[in-house]
C-alpha positions in Angstrom: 73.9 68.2 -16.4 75.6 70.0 -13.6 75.5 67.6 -10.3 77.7 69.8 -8.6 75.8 70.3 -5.1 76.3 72.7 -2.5 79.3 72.3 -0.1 79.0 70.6 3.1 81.7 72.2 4.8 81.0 75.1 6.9 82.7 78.6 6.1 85.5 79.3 8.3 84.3 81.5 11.0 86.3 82.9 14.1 86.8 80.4 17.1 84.2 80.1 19.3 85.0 81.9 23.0 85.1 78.7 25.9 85.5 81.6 28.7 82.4 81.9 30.8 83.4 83.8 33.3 84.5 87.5 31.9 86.6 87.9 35.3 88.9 85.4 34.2 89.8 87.5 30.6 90.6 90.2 32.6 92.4 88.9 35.2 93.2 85.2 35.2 94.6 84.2 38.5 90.3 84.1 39.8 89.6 80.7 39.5 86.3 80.1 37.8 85.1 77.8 39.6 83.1 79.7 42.6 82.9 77.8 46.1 79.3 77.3 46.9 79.3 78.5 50.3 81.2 78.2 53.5 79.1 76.4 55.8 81.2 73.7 55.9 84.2 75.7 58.2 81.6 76.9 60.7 81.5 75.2 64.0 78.2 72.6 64.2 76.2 74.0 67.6 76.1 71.7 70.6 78.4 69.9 73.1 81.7 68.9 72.1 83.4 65.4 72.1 86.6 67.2 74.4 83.5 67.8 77.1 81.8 64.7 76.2 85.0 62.8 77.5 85.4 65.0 80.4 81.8 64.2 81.3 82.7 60.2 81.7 86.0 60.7 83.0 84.5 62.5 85.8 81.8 60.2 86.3 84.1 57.3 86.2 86.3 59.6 89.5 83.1 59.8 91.1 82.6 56.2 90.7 86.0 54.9 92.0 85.5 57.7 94.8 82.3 56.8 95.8 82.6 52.5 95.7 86.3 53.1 97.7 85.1 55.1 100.2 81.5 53.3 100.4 79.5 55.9 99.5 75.8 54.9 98.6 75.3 55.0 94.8 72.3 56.0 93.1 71.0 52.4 91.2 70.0 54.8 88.2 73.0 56.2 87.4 74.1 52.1 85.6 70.9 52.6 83.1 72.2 55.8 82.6 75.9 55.3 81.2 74.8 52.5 79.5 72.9 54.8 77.2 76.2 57.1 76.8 73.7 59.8 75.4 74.3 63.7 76.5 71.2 64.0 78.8 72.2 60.7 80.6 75.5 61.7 80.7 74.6 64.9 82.4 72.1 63.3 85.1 74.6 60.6 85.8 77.0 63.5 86.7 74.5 65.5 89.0 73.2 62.7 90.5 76.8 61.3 91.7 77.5 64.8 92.5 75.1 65.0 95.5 76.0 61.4 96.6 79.5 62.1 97.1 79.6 65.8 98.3 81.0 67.7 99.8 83.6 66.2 97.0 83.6 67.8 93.9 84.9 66.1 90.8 87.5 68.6 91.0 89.0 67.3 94.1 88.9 64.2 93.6 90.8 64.5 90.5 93.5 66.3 92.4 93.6 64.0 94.7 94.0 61.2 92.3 96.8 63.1 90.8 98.8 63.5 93.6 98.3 60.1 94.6 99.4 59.0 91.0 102.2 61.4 90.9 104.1 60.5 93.9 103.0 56.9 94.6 106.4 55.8 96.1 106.6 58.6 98.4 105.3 58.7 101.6 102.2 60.4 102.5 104.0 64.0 103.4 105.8 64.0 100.2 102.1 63.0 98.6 100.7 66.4 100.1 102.6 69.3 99.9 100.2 71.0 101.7 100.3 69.0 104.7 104.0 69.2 105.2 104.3 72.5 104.8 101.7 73.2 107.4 103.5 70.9 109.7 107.0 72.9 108.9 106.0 76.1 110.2 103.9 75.5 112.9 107.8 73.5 114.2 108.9 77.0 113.2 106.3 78.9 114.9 107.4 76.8 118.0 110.4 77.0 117.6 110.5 81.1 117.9 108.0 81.0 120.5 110.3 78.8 122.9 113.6 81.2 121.6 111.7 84.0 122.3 109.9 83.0 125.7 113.5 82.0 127.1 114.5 85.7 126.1 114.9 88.1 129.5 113.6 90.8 127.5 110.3 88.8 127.3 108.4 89.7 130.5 105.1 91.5 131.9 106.5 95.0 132.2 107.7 95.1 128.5 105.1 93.2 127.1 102.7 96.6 129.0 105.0 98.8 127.2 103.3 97.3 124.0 104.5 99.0 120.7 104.3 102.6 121.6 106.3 103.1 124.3 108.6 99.7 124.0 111.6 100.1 121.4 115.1 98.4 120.0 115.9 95.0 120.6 113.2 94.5 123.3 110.2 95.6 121.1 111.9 93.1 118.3 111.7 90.4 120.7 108.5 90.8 121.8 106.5 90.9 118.6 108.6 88.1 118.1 107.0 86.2 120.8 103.5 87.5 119.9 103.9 86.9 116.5 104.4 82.8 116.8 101.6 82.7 119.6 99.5 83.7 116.9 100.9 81.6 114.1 100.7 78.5 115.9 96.9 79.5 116.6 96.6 79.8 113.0 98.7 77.4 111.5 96.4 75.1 114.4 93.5 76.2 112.6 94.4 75.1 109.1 96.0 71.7 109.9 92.5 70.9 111.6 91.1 72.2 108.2 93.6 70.5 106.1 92.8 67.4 107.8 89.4 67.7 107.3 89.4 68.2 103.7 91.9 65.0 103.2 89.3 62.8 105.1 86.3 64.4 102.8 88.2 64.6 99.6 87.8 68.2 99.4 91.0 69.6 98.6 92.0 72.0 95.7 94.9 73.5 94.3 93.4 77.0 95.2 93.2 76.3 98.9 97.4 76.2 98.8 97.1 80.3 97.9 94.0 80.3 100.4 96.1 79.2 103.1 98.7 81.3 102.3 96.7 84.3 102.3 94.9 83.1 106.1 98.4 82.8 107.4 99.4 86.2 106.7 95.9 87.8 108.1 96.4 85.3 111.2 99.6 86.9 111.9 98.5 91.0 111.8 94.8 89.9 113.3 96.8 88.1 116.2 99.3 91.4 116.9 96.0 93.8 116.1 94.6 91.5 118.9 97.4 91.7 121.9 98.0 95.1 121.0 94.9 96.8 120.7 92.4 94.8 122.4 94.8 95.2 125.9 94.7 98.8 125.3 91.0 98.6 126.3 91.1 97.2 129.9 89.8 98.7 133.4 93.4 98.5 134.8 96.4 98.6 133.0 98.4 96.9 135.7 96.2 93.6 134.7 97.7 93.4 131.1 100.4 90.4 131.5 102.1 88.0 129.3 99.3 85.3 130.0 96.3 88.0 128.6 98.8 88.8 125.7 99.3 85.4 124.1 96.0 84.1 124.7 94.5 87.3 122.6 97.5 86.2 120.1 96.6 83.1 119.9 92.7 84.1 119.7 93.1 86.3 117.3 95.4 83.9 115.4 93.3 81.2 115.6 89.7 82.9 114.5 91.3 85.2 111.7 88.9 84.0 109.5 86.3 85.1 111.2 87.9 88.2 112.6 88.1 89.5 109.1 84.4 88.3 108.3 83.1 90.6 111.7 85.0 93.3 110.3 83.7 93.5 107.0 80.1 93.3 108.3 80.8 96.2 109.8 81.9 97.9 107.3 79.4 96.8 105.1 76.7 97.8 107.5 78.6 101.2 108.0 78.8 102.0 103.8 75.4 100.8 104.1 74.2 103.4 106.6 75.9 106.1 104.7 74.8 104.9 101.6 71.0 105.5 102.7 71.8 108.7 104.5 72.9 110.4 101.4 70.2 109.5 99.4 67.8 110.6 101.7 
């Protein structure tokens, strides 16, 4: 009897293919293993934590600012940090923003940082600012007393005014009429200056502010003497006493000088503007 039985063992066939992906037979460096997507690197909508913290250092300033220089505080704003959510955070920060203005939070984080920065010093070295100020207006005075001690300084050449004076004496005399109207507006902004150190209002931009008023102080109060005296019933009248005060005047008021100026012009472009449309 034949108990030979069929063989269990499989034929030999060819090796089975483990690739899945035909992209990696032809070209193996692609992985084959495909990201999912890429969600994950896009920014998540909504406030960040870098504002978040600038929210509560600010509102802590405002705090410190208000209590030191006993400002009345809001009794909601304690429920509201206590909460530390976004919308509290917010209200707390508008509603210690109208009980300390005219402060912002930005000046009274400058302030702090001047304070911090040059504790030891005294209180010029503290604010640049002020000492500056203080510097030229002694230089301001100190021209103006040169200059009024010069002979060449007097009523006759100070009628001359810039068109028919010349040389040394014309040098002089817009040297006199220059610091009457640099101690008017260096007078101006120390008042200011002051002002915004008692209210906590200063801010780095007023330093390039300042600068800029000085400068228009100085041409308004020369426009002033020079132009302004040109327009009087007698010529004869025109003396050193009319000269400096519209120097100092027009050093003083620059500000709003400019701000007449440009209403005028404004109103003049808008006259024109309407006239050639019609």
């Amino acid at each position: 009897m034949d108990t030979t039985t069929n063989p269990t063992t499989p034929t030999p066939t060819e090796p089975t293919d483990t690739v899945t992906n035909p992209a990696s037979v032809e070209n193996p460096t692609i992985p084959t293993v495909v990201p999912s997507t890429h969600e994950s690197s896009t920014p998540k909508p909504g406030i960040s934590k870098k504002v978040i913290d600038e929210l509560s250092t600010e509102i802590n300033n405002m705090l410190s600012f208000a209590s030191y220089n006993g400002i009345i505080i809001n009794t909601e704003i304690n429920s509201l940090i206590q909460n530390s959510s976004v919308d509290d955070l917010i209200n707390a920060h508008n509603l210690l923003a109208k009980n300390i203005a005219p402060a912002t939070p930005k000046s009274i984080a400058y302030s702090k940082k001047l304070y911090e920065k040059e504790k030891d010093k005294s209180f010029l070295s503290k604010l640049p600012l002020v000492r500056n100020l203080i510097f030229l207006a002694l230089f301001f005075l100190l021209t103006f007393i040169i200059s009024g001690l010069s002979p060449l300084v007097n009523n006759d050449s100070l009628d001359e005014g810039v068109l028919s004076n010349h040389g040394t004496s014309l040098l002089v005399n817009l040297g006199f009429l220059a610091s009457v109207s640099g101690l008017g507006v260096v007078f101006y902004l120390l008042k200011s200056v002051s002002t915004s150190v008692k209210q906590g209002t200063l801010v780095p931009e007023d330093t390039i502010y300042y600068i800029a008023l000085i400068i228009l102080g100085l041409i308004s109060g020369l426009m002033s003497s020079e132009v302004l005296s040109l327009y009087t019933d007698n010529p004869d009248k025109i003396n050193l006493i009319n000269k400096s005060v519209l120097a100092l005047i027009g050093g003083f008021s620059s500000d709003g000088i400019f701000t007449i100026l440009q209403g005028i012009i404004s109103k003049m472009k808008s006259f024109f503007t309407t006239a050639s449309n019609n």
